[in-house]
mmCIF file of the C-alpha atoms, coordinates in Angstrom:
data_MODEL
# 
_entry.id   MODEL 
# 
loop_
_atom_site.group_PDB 
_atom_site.id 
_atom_site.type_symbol 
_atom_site.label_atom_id 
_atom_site.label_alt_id 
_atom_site.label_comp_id 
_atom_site.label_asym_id 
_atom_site.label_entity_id 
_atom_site.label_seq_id 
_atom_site.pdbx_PDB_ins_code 
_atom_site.Cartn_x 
_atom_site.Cartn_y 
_atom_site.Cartn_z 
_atom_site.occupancy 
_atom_site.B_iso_or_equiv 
_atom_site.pdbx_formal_charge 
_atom_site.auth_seq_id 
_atom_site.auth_comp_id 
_atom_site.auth_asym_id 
_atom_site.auth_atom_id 
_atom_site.pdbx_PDB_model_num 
ATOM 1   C CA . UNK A 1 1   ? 37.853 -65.712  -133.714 1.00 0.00 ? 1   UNK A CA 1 
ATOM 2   C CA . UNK A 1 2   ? 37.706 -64.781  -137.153 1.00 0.00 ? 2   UNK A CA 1 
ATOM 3   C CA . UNK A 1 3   ? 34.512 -65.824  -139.150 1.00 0.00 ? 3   UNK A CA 1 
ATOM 4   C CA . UNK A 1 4   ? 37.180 -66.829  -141.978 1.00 0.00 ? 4   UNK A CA 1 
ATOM 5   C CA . UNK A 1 5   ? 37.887 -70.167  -139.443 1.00 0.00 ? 5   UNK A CA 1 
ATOM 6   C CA . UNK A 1 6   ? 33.784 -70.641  -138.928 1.00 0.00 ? 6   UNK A CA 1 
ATOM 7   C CA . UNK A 1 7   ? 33.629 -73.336  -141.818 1.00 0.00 ? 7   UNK A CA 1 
ATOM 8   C CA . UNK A 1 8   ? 36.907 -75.398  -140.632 1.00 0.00 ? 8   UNK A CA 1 
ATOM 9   C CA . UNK A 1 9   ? 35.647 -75.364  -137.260 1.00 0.00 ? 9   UNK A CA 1 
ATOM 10  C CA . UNK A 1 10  ? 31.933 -76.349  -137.688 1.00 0.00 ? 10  UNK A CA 1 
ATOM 11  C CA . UNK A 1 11  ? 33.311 -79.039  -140.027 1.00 0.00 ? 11  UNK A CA 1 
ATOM 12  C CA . UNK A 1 12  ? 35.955 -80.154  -137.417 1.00 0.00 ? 12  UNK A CA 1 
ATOM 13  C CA . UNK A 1 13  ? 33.265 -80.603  -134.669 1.00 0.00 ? 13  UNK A CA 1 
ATOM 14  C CA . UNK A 1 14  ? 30.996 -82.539  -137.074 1.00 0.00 ? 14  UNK A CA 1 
ATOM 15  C CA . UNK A 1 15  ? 34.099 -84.845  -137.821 1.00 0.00 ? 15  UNK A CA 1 
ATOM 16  C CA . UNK A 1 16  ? 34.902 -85.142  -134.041 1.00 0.00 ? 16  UNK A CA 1 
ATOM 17  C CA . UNK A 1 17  ? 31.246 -85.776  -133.279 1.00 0.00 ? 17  UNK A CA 1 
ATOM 18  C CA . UNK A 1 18  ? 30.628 -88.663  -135.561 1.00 0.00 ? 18  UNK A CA 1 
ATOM 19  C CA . UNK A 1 19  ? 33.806 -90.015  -134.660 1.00 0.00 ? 19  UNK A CA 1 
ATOM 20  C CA . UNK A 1 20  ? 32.980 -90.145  -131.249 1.00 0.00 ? 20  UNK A CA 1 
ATOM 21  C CA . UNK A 1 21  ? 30.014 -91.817  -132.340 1.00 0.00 ? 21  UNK A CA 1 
ATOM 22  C CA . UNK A 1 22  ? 31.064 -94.699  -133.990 1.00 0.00 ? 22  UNK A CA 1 
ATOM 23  C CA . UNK A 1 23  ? 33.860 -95.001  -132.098 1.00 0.00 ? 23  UNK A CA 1 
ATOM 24  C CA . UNK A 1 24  ? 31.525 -95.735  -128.834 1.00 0.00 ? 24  UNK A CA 1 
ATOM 25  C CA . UNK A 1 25  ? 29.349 -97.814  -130.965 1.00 0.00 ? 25  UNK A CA 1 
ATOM 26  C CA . UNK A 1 26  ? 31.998 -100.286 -132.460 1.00 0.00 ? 26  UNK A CA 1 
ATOM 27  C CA . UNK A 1 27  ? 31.680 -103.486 -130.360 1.00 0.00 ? 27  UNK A CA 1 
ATOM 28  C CA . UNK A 1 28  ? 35.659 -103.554 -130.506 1.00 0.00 ? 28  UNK A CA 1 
ATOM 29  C CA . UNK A 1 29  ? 36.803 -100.180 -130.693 1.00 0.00 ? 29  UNK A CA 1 
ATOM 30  C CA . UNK A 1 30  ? 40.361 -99.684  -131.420 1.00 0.00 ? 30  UNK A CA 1 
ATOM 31  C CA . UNK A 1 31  ? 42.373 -98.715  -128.255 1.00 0.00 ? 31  UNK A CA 1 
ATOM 32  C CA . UNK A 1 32  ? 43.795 -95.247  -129.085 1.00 0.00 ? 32  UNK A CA 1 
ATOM 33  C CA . UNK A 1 33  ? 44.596 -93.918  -125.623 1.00 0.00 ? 33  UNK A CA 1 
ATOM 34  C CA . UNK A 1 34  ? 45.712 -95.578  -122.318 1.00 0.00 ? 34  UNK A CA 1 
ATOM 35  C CA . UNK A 1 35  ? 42.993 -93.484  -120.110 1.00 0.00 ? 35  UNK A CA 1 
ATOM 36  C CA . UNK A 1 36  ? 40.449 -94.993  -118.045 1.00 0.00 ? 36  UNK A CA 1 
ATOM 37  C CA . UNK A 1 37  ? 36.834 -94.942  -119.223 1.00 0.00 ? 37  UNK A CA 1 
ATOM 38  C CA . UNK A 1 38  ? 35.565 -91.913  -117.777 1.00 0.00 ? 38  UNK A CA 1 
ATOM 39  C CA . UNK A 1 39  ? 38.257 -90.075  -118.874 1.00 0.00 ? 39  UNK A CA 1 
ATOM 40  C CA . UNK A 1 40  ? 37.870 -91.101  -122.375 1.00 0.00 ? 40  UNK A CA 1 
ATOM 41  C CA . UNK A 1 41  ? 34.382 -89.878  -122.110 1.00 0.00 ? 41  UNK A CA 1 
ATOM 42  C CA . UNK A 1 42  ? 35.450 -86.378  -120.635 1.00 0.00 ? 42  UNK A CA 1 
ATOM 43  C CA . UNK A 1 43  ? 38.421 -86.015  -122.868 1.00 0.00 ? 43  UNK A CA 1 
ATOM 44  C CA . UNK A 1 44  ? 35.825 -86.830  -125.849 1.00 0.00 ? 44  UNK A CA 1 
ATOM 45  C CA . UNK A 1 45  ? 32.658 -84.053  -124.563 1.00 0.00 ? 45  UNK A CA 1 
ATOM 46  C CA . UNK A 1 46  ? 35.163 -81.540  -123.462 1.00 0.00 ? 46  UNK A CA 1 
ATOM 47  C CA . UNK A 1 47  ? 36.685 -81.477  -127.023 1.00 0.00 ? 47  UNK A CA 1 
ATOM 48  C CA . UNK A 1 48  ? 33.345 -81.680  -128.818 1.00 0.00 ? 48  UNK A CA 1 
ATOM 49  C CA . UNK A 1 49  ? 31.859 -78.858  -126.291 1.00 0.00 ? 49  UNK A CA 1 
ATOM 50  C CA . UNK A 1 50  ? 35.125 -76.753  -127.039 1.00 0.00 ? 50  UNK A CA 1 
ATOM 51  C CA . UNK A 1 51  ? 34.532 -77.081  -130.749 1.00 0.00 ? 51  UNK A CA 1 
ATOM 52  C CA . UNK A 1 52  ? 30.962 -76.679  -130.651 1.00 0.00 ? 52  UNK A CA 1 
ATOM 53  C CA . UNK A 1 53  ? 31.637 -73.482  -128.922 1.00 0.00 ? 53  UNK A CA 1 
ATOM 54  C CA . UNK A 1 54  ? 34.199 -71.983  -131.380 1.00 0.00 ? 54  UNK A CA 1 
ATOM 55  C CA . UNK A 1 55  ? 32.258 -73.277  -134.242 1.00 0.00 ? 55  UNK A CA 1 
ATOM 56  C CA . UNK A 1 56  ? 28.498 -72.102  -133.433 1.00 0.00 ? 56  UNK A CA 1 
ATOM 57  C CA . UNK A 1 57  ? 29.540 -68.812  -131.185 1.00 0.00 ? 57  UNK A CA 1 
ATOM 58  C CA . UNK A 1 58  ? 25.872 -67.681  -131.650 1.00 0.00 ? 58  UNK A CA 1 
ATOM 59  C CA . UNK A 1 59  ? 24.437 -70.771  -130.030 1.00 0.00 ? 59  UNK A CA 1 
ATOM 60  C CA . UNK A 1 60  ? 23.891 -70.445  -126.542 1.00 0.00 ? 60  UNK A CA 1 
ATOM 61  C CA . UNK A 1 61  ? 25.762 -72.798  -123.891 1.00 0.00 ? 61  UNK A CA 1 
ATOM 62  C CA . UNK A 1 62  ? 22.640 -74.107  -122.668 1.00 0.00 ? 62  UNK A CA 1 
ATOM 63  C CA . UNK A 1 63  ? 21.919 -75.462  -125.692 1.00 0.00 ? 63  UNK A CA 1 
ATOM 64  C CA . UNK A 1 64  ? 25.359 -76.538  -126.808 1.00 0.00 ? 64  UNK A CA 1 
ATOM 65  C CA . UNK A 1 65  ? 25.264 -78.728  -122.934 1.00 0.00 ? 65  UNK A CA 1 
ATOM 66  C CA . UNK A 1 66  ? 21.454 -79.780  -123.654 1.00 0.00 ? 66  UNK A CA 1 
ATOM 67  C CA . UNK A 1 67  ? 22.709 -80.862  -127.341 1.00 0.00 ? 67  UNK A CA 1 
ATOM 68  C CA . UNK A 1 68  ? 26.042 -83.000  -126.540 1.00 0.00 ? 68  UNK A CA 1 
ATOM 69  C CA . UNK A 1 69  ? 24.656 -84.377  -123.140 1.00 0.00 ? 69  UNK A CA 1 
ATOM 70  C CA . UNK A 1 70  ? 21.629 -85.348  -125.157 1.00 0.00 ? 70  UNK A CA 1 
ATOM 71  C CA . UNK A 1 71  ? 24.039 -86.784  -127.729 1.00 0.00 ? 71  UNK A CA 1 
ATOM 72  C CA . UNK A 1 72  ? 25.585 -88.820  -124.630 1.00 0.00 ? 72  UNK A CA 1 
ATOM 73  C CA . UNK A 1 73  ? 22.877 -89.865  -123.455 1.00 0.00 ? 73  UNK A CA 1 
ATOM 74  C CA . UNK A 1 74  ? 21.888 -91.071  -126.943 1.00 0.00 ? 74  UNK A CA 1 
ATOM 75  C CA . UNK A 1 75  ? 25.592 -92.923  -127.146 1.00 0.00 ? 75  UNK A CA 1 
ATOM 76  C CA . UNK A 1 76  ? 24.704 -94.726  -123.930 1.00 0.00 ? 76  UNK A CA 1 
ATOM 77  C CA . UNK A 1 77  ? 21.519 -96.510  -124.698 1.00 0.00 ? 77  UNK A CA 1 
ATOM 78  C CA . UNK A 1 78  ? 22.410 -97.101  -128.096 1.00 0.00 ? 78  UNK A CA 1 
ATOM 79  C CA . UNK A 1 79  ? 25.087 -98.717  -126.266 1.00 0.00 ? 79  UNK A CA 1 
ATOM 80  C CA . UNK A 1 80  ? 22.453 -101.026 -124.426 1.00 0.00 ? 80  UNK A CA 1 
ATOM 81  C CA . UNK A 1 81  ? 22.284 -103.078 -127.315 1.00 0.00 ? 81  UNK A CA 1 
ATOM 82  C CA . UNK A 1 82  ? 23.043 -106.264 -127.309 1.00 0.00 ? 82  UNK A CA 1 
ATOM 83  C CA . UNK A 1 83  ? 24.666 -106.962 -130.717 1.00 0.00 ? 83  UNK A CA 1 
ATOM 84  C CA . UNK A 1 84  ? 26.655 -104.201 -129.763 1.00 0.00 ? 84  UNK A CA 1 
ATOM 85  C CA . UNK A 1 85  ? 28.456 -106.121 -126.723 1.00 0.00 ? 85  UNK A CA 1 
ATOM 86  C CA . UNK A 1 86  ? 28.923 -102.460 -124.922 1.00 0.00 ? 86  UNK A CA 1 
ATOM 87  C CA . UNK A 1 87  ? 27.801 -101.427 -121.587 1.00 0.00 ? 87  UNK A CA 1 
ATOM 88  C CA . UNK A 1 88  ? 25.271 -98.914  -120.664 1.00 0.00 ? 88  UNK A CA 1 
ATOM 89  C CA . UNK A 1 89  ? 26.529 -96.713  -117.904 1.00 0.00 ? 89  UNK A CA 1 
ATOM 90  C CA . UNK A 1 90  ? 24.663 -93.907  -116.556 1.00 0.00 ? 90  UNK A CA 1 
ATOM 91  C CA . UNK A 1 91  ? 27.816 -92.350  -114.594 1.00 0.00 ? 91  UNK A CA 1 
ATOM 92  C CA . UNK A 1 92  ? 29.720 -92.568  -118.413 1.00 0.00 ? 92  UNK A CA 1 
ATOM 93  C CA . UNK A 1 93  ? 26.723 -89.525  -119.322 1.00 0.00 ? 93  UNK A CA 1 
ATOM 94  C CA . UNK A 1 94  ? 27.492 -88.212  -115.862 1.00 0.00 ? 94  UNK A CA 1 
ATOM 95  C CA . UNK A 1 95  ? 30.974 -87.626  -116.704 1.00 0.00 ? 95  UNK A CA 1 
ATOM 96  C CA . UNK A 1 96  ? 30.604 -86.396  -120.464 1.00 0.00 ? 96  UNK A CA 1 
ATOM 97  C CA . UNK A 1 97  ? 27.507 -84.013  -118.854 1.00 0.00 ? 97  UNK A CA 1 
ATOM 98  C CA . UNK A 1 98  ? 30.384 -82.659  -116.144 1.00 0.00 ? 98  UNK A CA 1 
ATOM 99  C CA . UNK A 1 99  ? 33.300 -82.358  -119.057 1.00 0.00 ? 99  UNK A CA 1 
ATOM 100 C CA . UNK A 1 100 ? 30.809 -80.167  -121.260 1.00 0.00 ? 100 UNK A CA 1 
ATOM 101 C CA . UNK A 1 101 ? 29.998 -78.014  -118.432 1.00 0.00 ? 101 UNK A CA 1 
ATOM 102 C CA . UNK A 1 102 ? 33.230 -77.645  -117.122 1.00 0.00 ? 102 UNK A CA 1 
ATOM 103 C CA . UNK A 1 103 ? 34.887 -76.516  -120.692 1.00 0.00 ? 103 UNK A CA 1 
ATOM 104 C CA . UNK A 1 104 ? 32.076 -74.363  -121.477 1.00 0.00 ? 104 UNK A CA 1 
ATOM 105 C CA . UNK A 1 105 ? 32.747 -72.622  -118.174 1.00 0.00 ? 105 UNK A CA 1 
ATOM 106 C CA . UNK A 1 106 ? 36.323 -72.778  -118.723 1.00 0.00 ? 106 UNK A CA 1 
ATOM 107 C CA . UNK A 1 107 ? 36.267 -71.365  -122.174 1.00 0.00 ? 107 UNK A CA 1 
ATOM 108 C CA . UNK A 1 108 ? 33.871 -68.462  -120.960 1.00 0.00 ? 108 UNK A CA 1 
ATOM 109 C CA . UNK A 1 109 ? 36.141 -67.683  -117.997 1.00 0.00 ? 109 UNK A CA 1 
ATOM 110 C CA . UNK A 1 110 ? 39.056 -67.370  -120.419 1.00 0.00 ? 110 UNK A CA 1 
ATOM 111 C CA . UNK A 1 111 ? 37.456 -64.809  -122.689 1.00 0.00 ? 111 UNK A CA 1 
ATOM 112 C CA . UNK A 1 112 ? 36.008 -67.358  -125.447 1.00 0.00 ? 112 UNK A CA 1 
ATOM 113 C CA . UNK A 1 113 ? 32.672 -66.677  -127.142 1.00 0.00 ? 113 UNK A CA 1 
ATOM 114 C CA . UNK A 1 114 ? 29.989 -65.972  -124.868 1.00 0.00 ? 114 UNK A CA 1 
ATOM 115 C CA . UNK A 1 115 ? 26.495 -66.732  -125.023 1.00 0.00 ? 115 UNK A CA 1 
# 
């Protein structure tokens, strides 16, 4: 990857990140997909992991995983909040934990950045 796409990507991942922010904040988020919860998580931390990868190819995985499972973990106590009217799940950071492991392993088994 070409360091001419570095900018687009880091500000892609910051877009998809605070997307998937709000969007598991709202108390009446908008239903964009028909996927089960746990897949909504994965299909969320496996894109922002794959981004985060692309974008910051000199940060190293464990800290990309530490960063966005940190970030779900975040997501899910914020979530504990009553106002909020969302549940607090600990087996929603379980899966986006196993999606951001599994595309960073993916991504470095298919010849992506490594580090």
């Amino acid at each position: 990857m070409t360091d001419r796409f570095r900018p687009a990507l880091v500000a892609l991942f910051w877009l998809a990140l605070a997307f998937a922010v709000v969007m598991a904040l709202l108390p009446k988020p908008p239903h964009l997909l028909e996927l089960r919860d746990k897949w909504q998580h994965m299909l969320a931390f496996a894109t922002l992991a794959g981004l985060a990868r692309f974008a910051f190819p000199q940060a190293p995985n464990l800290r990309i995983a530490e960063r966005l499972s940190f970030t779900g973990a975040l997501i899910e106590v914020l979530q504990a909040i009553p106002a909020l009217h969302r549940d607090c799940d600990i087996l929603d950071w379980v899966a986006d934990t196993a999606a951001i492991l599994i595309a960073l392993a993916l991504i470095r088994a298919f010849g992506g950045p490594r580090n």
